[in-house]
N, C-alpha and C positions, 0 to 999 in steps of 0.2 A: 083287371086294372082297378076297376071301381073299388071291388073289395077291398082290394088291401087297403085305396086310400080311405076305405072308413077304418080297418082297425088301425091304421096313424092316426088319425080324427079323435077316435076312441080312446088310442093310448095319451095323447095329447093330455085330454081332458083328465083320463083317469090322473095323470103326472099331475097337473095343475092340483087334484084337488086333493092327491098326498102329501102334497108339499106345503098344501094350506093348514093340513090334518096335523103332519107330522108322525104319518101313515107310508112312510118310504117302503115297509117292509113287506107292507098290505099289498101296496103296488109291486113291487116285484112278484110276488104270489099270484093277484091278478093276470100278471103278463104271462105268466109261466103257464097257469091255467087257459089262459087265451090260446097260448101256440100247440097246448097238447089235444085241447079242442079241435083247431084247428088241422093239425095233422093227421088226427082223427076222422075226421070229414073226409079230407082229402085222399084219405085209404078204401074208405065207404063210397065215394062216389067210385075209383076206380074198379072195387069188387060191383056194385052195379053196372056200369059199362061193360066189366068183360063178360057177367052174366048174359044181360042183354044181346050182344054177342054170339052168346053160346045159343041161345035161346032163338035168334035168325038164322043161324046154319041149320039147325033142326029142323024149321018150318020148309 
């Protein structure tokens, strides 16, 4: 829950300070980079977990 409200926090700011720029296009880019980050992690933790996993039935 935390997390996401920093990347709204995050996105906020970043919006605010395209709009001062006139950097719209930056920002979309940014965001898109943010969520494929994001998704990215969230693939990486789940191969860790089942690792971990694999690696308890072993022992």
């Amino acid at each position: 829950m935390m997390n996401k409200l920093f990347y709204v926090i995050y996105a906020i700011i970043l919006a605010l300070v395209a709009i001062a720029t006139g950097e719209i296009v930056t920002f979309v880019l940014l965001g898109l980079i943010l969520m494929s980050l994001n998704t990215i992690l969230a693939v990486l933790k789940e191969i860790r977990d089942e690792l971990r996993k694999q690696r308890e039935n072993k022992q």
